[in-house]
N, CA, C and O atoms as a MOPAC input file, in Angstrom:
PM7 MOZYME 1SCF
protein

 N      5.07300 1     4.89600 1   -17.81700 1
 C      4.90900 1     4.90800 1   -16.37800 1
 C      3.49600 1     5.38100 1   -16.04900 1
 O      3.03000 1     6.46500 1   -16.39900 1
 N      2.88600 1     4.47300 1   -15.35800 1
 C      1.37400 1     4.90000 1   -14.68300 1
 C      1.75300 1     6.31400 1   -13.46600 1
 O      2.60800 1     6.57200 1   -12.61800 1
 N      0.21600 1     7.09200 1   -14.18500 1
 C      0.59100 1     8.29800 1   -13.30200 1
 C      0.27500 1     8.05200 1   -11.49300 1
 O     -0.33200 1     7.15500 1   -10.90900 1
 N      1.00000 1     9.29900 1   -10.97700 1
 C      1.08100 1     8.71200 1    -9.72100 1
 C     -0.17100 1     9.29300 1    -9.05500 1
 O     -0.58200 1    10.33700 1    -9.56200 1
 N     -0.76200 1     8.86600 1    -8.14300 1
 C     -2.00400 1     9.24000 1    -7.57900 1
 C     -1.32400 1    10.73300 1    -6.65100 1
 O     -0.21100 1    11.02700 1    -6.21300 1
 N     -2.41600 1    11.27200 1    -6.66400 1
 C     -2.55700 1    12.49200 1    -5.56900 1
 C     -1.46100 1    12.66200 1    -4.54900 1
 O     -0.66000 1    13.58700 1    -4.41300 1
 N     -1.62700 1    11.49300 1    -3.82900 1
 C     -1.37300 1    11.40500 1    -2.52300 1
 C     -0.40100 1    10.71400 1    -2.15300 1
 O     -0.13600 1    10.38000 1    -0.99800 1
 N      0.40200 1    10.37100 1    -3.49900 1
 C      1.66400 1     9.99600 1    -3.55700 1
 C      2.78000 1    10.50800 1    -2.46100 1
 O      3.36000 1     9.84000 1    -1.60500 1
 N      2.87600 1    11.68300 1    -2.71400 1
 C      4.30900 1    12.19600 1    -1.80900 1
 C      3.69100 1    12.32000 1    -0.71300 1
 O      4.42200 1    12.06800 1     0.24500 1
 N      2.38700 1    12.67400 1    -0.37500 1
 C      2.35200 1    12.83100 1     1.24300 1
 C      2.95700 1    10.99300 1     2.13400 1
 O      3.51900 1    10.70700 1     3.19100 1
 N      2.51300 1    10.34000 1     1.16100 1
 C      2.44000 1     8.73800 1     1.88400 1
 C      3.83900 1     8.49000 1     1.76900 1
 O      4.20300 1     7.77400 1     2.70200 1
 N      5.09100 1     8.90200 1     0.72900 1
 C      6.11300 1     8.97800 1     0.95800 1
 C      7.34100 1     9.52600 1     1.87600 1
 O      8.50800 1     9.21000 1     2.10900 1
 N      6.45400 1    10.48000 1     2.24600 1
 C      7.15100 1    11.18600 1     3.18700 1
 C      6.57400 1    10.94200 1     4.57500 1
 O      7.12300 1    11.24100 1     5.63600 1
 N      5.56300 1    10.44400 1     4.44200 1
 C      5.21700 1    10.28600 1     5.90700 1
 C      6.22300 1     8.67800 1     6.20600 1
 O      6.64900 1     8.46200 1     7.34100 1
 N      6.47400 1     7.75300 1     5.14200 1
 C      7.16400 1     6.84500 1     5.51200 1
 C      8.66000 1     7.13000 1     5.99500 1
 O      9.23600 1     6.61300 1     6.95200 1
 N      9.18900 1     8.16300 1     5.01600 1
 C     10.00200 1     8.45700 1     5.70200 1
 C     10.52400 1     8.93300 1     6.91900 1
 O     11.62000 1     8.65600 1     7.40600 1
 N      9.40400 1     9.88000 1     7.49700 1
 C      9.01500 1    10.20700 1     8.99500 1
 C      9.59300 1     9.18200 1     9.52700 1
 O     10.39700 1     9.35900 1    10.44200 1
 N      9.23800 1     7.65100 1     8.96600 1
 C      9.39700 1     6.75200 1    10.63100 1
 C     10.75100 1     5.85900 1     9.97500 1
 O     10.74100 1     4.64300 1    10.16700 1
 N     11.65600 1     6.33500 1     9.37300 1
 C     12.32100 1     6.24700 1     9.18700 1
 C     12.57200 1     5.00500 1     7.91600 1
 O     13.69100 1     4.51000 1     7.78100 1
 N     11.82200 1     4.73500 1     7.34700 1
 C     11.84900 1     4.05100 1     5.93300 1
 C     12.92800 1     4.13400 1     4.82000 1
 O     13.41900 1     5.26300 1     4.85100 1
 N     13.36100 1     3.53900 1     4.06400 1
 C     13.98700 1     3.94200 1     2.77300 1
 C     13.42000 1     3.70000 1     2.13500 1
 O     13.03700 1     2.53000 1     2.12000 1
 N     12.86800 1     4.81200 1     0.95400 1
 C     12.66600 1     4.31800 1    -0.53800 1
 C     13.49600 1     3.55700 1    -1.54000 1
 O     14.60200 1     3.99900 1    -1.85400 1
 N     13.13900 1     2.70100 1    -1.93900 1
 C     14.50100 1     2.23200 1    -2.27000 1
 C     13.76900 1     2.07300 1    -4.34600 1
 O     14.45600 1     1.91600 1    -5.35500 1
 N     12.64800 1     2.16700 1    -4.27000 1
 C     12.07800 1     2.35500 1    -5.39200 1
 C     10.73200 1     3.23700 1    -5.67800 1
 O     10.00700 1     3.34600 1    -4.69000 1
 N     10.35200 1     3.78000 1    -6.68000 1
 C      9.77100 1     4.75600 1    -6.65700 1
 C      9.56700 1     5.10300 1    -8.45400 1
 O     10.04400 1     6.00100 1    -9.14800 1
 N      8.78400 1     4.12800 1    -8.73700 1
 C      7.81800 1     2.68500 1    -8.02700 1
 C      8.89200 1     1.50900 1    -8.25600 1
 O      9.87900 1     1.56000 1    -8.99000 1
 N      8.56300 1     0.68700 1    -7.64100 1
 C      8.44800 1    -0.57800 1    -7.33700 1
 C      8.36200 1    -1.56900 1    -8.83600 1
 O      7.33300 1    -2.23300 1    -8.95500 1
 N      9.37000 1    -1.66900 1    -9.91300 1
 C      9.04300 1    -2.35500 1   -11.15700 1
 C      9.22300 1    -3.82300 1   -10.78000 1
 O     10.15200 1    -4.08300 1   -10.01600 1
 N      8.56700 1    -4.65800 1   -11.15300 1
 C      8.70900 1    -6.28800 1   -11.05200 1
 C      7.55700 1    -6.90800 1   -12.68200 1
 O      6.47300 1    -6.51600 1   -13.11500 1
 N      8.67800 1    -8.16300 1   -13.19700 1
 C      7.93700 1    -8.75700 1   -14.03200 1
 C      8.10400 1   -10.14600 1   -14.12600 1
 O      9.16800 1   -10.71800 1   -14.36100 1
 N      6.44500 1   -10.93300 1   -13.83500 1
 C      6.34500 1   -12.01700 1   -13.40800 1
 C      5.47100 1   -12.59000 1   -14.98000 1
 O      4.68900 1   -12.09500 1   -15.79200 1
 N      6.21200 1   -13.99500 1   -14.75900 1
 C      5.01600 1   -14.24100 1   -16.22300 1
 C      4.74100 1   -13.75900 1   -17.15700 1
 O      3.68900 1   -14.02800 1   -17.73600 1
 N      5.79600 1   -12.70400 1   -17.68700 1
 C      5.39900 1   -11.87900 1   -19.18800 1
 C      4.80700 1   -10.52700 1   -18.34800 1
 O      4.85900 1    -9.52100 1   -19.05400 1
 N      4.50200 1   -10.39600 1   -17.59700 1
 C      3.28900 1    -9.29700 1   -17.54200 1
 C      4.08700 1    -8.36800 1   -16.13900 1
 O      4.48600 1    -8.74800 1   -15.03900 1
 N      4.07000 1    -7.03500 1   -16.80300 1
 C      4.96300 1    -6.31500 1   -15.93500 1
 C      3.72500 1    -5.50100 1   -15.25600 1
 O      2.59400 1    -5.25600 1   -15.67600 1
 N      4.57900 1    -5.09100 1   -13.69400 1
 C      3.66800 1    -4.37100 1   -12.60400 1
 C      4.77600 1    -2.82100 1   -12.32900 1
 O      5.98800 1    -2.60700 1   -12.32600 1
 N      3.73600 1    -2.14400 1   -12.16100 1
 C      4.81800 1    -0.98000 1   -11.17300 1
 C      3.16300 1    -1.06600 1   -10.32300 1
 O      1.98500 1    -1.15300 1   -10.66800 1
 N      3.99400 1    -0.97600 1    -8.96300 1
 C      3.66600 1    -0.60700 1    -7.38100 1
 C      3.92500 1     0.46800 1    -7.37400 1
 O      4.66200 1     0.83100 1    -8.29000 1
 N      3.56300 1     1.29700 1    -6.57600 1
 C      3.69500 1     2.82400 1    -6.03000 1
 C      4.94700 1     3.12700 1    -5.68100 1
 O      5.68800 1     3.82000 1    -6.37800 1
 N      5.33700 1     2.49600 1    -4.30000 1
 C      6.23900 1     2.17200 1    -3.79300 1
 C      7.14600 1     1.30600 1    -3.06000 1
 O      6.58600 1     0.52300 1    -2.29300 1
 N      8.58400 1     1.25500 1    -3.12100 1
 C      9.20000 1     0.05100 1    -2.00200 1
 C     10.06700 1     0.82900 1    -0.93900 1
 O     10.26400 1     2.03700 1    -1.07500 1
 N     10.48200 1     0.24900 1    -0.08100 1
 C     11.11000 1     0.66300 1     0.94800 1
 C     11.05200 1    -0.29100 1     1.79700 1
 O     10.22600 1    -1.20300 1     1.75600 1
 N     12.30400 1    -0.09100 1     2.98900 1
 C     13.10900 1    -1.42300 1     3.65700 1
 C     13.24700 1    -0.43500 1     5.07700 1
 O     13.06800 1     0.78100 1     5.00900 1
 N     13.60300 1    -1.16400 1     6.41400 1
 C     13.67700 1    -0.55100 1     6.95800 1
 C     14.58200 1    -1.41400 1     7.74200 1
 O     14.17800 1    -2.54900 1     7.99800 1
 N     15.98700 1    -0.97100 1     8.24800 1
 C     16.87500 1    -1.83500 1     9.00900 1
 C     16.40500 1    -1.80300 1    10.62100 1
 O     16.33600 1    -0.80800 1    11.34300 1
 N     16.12000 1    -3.12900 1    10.94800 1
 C     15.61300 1    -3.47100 1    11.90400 1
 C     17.31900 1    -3.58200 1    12.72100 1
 O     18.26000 1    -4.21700 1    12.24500 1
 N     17.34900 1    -2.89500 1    13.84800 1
 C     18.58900 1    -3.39400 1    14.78800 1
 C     18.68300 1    -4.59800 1    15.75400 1
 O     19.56600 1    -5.45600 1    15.76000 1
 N     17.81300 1    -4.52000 1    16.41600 1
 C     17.90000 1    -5.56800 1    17.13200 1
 C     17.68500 1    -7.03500 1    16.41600 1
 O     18.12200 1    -8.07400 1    16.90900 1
 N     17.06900 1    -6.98000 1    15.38200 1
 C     17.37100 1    -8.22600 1    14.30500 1
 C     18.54000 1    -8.41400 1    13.46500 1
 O     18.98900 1    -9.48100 1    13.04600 1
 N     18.97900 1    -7.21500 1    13.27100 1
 C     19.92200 1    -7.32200 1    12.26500 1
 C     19.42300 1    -7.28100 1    10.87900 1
 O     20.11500 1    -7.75500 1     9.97800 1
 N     18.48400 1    -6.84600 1    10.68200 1
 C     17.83400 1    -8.15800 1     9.66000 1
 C     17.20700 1    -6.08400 1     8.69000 1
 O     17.37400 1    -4.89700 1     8.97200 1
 N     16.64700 1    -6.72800 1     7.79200 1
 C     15.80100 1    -5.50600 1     6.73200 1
 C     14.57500 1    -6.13600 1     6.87500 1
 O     14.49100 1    -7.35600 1     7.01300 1
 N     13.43900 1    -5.25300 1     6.84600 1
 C     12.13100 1    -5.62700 1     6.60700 1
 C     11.97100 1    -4.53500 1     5.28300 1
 O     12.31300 1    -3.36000 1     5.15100 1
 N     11.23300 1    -5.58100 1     4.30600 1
 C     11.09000 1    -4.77400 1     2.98900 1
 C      9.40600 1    -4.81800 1     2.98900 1
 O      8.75000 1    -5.80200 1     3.33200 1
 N      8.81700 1    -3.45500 1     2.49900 1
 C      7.83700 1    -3.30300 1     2.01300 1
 C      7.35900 1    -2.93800 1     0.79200 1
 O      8.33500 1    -2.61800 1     0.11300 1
 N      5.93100 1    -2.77400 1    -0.09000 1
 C      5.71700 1    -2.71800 1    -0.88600 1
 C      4.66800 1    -1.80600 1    -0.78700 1
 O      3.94300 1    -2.29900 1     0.07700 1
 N      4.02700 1    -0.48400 1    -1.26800 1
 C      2.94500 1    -0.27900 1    -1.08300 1
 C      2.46400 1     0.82500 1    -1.81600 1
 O      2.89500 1     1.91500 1    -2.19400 1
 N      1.05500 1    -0.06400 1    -1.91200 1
 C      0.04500 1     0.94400 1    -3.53100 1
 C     -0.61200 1     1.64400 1    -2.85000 1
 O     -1.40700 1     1.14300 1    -2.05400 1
 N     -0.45100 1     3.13600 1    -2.98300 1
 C     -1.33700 1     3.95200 1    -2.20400 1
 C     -2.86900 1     4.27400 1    -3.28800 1
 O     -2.96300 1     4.08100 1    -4.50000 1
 N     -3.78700 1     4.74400 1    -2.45400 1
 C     -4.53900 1     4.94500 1    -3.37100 1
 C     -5.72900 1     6.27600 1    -2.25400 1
 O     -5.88000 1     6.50200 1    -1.05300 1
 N     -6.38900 1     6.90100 1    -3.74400 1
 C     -6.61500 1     8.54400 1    -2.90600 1
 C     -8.36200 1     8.35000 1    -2.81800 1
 O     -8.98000 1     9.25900 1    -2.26400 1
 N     -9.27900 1     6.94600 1    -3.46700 1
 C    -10.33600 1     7.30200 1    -3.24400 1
 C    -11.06800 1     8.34700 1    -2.69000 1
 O    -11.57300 1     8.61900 1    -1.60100 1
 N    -10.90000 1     9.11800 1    -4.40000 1
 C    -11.67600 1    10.24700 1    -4.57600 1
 C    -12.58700 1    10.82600 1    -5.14600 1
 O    -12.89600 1    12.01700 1    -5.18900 1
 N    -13.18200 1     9.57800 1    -5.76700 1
 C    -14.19300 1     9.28200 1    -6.69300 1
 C    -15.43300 1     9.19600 1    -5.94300 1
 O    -15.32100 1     8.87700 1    -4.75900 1
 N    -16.95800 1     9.48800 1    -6.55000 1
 C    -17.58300 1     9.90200 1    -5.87500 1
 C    -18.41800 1     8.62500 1    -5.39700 1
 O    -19.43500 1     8.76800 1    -4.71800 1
 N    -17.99500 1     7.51500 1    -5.73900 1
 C    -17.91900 1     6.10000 1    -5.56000 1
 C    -16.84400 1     5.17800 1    -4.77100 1
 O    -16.09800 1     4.42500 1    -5.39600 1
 N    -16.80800 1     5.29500 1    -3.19000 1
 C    -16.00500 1     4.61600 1    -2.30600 1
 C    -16.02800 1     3.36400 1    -2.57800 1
 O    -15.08700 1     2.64000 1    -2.25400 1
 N    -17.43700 1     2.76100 1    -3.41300 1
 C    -17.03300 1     1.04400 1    -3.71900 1
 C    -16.30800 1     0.89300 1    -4.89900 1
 O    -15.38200 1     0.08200 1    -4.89400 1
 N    -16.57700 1     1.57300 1    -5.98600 1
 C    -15.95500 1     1.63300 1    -7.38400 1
 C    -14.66200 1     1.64900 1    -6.76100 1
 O    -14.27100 1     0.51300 1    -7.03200 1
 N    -13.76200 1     2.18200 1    -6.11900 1
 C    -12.66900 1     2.41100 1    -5.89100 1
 C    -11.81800 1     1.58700 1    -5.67700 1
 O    -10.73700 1     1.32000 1    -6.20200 1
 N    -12.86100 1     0.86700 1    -4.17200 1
 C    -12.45300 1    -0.50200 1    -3.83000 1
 C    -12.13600 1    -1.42200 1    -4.60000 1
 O    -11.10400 1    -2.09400 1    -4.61100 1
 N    -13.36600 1    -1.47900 1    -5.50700 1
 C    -13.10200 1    -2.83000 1    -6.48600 1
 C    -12.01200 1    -2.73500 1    -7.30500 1
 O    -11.42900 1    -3.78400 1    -7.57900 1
 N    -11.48300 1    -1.37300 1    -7.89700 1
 C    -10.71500 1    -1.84500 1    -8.42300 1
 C     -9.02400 1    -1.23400 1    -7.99300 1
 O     -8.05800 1    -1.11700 1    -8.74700 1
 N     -9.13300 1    -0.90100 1    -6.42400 1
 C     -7.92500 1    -1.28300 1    -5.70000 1
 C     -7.84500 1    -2.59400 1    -5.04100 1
 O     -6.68700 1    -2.90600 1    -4.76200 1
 N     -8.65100 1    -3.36300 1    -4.74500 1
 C     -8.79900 1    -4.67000 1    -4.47000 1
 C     -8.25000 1    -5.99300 1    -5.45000 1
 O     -7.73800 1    -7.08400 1    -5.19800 1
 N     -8.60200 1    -5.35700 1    -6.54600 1
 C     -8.08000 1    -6.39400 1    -7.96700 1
 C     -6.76500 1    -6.15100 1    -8.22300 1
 O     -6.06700 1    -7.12400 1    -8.50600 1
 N     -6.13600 1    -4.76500 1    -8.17700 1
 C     -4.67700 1    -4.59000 1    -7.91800 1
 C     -4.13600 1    -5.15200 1    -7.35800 1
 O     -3.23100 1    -5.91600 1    -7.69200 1
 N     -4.72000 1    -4.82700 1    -5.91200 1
 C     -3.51600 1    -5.55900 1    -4.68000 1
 C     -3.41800 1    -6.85400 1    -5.43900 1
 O     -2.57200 1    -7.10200 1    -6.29800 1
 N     -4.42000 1    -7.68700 1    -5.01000 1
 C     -4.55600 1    -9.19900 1    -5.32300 1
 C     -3.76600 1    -9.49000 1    -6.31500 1
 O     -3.19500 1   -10.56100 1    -6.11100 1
 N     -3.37300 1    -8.79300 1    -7.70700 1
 C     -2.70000 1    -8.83200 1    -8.64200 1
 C     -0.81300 1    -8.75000 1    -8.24400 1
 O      0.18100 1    -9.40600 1    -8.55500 1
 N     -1.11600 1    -7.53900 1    -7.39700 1
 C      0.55500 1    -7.30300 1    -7.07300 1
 C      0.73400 1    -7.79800 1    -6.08300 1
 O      1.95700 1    -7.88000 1    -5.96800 1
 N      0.03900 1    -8.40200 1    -4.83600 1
 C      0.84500 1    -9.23200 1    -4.18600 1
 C      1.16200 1   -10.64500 1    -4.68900 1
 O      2.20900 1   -11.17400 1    -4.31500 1
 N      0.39600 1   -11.23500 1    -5.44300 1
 C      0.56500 1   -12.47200 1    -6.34100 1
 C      1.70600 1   -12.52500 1    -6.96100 1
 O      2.27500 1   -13.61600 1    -6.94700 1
 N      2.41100 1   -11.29600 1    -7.72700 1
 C      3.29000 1   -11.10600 1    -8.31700 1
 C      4.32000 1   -10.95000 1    -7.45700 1
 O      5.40200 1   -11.21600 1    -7.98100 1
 N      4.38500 1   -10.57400 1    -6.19000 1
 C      5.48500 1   -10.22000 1    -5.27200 1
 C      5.97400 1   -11.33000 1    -4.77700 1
 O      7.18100 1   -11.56500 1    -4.73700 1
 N      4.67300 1   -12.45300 1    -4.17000 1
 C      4.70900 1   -13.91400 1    -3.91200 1
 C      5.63000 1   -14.48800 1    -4.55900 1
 O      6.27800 1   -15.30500 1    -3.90600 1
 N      6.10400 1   -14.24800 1    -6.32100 1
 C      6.57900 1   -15.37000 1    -7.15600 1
 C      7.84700 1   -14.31300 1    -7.26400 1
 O      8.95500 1   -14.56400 1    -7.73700 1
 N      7.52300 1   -13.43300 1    -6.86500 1
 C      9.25900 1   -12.86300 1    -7.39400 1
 C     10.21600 1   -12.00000 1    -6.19000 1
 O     11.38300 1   -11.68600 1    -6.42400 1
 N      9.60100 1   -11.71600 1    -5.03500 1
 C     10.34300 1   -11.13100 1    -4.04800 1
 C      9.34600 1   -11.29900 1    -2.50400 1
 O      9.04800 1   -10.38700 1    -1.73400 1
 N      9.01900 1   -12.62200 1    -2.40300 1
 C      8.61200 1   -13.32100 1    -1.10600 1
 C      8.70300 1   -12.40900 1    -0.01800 1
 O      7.71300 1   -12.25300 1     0.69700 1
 N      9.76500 1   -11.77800 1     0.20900 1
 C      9.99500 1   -11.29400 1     1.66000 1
 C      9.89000 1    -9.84700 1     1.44900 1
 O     10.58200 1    -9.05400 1     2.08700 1
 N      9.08900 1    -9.51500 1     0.61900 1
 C      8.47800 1    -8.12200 1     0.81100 1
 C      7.00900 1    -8.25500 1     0.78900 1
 O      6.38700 1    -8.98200 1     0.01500 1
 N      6.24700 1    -7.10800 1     2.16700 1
 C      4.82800 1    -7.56800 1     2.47800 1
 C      4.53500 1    -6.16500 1     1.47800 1
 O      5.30700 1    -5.23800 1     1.23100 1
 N      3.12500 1    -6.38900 1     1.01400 1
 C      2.58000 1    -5.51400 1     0.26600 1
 C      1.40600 1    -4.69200 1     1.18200 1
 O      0.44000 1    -5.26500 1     1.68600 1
 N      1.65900 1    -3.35100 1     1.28800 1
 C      0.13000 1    -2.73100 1     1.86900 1
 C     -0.53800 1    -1.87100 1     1.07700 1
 O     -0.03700 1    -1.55400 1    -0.00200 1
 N     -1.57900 1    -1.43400 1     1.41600 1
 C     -3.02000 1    -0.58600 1     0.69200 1
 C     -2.46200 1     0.07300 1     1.67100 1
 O     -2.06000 1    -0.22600 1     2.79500 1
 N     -2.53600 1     1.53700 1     0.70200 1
 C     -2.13900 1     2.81900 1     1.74600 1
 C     -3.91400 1     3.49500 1     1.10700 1
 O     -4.43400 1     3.41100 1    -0.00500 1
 N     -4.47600 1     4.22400 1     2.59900 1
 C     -5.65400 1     4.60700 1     2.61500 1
 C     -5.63900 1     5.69900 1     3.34300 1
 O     -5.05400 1     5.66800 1     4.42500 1
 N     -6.33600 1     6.98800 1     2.85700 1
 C     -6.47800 1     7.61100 1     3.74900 1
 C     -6.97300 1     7.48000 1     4.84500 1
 O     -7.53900 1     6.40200 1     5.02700 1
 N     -6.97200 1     8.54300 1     6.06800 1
 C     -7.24600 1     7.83000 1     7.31500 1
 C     -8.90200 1     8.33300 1     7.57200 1
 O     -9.62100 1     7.91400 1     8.47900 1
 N     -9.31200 1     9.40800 1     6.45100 1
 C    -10.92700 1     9.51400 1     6.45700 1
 C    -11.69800 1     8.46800 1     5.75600 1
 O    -12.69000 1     7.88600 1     6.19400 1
 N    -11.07700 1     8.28600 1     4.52500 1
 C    -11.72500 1     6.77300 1     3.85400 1
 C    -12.08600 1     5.72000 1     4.80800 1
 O    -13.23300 1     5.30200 1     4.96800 1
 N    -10.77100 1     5.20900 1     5.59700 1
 C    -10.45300 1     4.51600 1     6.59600 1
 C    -12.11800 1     4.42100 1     8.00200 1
 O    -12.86900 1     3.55800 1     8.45600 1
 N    -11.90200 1     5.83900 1     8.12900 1
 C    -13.04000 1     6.12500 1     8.99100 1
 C    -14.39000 1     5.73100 1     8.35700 1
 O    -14.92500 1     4.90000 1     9.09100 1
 N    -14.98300 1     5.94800 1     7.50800 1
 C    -15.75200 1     6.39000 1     6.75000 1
 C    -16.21600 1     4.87900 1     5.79900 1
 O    -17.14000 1     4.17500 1     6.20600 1
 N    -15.57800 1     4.59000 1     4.74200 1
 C    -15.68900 1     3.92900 1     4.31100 1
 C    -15.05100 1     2.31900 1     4.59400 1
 O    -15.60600 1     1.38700 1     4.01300 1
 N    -14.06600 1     2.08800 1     5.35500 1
 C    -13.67000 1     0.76400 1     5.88200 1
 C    -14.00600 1     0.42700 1     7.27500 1
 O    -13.48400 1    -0.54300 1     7.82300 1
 N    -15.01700 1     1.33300 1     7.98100 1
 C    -16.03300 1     0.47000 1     8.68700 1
 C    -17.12500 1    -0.10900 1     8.53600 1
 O    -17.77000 1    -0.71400 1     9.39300 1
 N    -17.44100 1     0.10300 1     7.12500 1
 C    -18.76900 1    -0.69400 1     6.84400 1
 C    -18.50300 1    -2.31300 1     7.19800 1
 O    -17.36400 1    -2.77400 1     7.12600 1
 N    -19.20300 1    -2.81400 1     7.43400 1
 C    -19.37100 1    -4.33400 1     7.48600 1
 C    -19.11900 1    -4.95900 1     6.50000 1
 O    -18.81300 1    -6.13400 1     6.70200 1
 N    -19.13500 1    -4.46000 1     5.02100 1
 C    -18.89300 1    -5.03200 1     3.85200 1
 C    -17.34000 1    -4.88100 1     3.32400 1
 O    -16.77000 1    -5.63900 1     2.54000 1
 N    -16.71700 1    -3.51500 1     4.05900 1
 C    -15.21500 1    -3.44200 1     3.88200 1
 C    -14.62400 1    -4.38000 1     4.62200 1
 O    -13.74200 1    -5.02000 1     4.04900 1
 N    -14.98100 1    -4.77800 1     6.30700 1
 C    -14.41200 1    -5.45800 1     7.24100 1
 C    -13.88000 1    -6.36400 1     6.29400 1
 O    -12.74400 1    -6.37900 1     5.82000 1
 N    -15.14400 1    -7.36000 1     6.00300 1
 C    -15.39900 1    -8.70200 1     5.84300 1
 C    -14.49800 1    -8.94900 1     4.70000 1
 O    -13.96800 1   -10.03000 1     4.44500 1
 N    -14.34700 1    -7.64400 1     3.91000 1
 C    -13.64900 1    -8.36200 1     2.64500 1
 C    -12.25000 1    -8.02600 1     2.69100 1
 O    -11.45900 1    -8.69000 1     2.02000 1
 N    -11.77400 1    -6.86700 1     3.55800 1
 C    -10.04800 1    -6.64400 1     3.98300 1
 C     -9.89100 1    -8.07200 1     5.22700 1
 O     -8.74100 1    -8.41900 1     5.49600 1
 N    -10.44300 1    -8.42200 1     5.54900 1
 C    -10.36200 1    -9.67900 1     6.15800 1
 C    -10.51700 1   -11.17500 1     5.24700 1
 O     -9.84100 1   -12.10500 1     5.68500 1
 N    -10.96800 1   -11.32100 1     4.59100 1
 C    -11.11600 1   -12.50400 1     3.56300 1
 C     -9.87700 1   -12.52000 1     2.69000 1
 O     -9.30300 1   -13.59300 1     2.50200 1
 N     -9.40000 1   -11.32800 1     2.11000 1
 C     -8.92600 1   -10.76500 1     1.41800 1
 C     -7.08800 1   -10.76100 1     2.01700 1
 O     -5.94900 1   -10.84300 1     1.55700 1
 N     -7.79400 1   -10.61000 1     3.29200 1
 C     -6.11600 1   -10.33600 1     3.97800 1
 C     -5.39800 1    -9.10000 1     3.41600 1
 O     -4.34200 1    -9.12600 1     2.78200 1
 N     -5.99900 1    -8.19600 1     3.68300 1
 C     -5.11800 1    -6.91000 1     3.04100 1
 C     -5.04600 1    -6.22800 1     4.17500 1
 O     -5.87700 1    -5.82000 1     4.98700 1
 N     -3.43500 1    -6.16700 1     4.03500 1
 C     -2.63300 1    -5.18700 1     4.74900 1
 C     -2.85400 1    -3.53000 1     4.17700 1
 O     -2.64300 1    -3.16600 1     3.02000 1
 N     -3.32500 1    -2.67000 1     5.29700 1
 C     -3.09800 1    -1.99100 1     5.14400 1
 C     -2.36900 1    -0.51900 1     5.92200 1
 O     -2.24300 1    -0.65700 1     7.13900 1
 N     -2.06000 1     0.35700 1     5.55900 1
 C     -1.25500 1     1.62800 1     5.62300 1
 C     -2.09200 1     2.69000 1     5.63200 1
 O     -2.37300 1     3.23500 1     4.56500 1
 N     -2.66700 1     3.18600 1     6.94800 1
 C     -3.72000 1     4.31700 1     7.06200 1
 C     -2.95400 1     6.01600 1     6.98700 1
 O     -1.99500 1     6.33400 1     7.69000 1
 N     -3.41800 1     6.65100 1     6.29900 1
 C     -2.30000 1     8.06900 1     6.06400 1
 C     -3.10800 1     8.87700 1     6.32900 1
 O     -4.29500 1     8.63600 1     6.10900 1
 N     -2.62100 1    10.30600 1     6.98700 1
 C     -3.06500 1    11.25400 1     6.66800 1
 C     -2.36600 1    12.07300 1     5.64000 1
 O     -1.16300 1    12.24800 1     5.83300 1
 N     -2.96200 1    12.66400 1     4.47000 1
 C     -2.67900 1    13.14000 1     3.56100 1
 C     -2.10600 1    14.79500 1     3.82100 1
 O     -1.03300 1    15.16000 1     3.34100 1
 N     -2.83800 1    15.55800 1     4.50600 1
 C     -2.17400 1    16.66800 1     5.41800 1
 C     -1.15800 1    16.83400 1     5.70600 1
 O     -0.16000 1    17.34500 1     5.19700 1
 N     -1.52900 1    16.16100 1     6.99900 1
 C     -0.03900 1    15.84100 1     7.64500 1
 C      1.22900 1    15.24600 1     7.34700 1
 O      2.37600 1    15.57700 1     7.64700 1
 N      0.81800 1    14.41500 1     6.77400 1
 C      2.05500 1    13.62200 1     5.31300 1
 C      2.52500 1    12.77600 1     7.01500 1
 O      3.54800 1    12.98300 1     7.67000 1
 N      1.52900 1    11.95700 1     7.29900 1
 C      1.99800 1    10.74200 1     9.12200 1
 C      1.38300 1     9.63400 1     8.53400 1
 O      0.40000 1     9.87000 1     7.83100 1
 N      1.70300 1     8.61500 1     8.65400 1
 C      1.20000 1     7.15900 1     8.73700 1
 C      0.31200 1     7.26700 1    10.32700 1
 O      0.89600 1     7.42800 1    11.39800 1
 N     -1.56900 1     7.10500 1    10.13900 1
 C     -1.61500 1     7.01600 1    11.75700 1
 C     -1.94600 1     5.68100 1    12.19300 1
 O     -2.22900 1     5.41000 1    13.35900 1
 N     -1.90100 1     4.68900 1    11.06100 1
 C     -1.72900 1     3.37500 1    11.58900 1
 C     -1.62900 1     2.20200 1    10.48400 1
 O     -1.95700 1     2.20000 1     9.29700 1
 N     -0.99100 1     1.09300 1    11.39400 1
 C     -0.64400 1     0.06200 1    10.66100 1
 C     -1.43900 1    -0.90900 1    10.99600 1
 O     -1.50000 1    -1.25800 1    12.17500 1
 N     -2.56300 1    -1.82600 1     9.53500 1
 C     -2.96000 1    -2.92400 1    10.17800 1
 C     -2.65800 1    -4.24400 1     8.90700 1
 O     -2.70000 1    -4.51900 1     7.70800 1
 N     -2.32700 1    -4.75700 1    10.33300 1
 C     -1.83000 1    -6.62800 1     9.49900 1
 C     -3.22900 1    -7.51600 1     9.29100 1
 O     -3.17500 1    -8.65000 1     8.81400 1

């Protein structure tokens, strides 16, 4: 089992805050020979749909003294595990959980925009403190 980052339980518990289930912890799936663990999964029963919305999501604590190093190679992840989610559990969306200073800091550069936009990455802004999700972007 890959060790869990830092900032693991705060991002867990802040999901739970808004009422989430973990339903894995991590997240095992194997596509093509080649096995993944995700951070985490969790579902959340929607009422007025009736319906579950399932999520997937790799948190990560960029804490390295290199905010691009980080990127690059949480960027090659995602891309890796949502590919894998695509072929084996479609109806779960995958997010990048980020802190919400990184967030500040390092994903307003013009070079983060452009590529969480090209890229299409969902992500899950946390505060690590507080153990709160303070925002969701599609």
């Amino acid at each position: 089992m890959a060790a869990k980052d830092l900032f693991h339980q705060a991002v867990k518990n802040a999901l739970q805050k808004e009422q989430w289930i973990i339903t894995s912890d991590p997240l095992k799936i194997e596509v093509g020979g080649t096995k993944f663990e995700i951070d985490l999964g969790a579902e959340k029963i929607l009422a007025a749909e009736r319906n579950n919305e399932k999520i997937a999501v790799e948190i990560k604590t960029f804490l390295s003294d290199s905010p691009v190093t980080d990127y690059h190679a949480a960027l090659g992840q995602f891309l890796n595990y949502r590919l894998a989610l695509e072929l084996s559990e479609p109806e779960r969306t995958l997010y990048l959980a980020i802190p919400v200073i990184v967030h500040q800091s390092f994903f307003q550069r013009e070079f983060a925009q452009l590529s969480v936009e090209r890229y299409q990455i969902k992500r899950l802004i946390y505060n690590p403190i507080e153990e709160v999700i303070v925002q969701w972007i599609n």
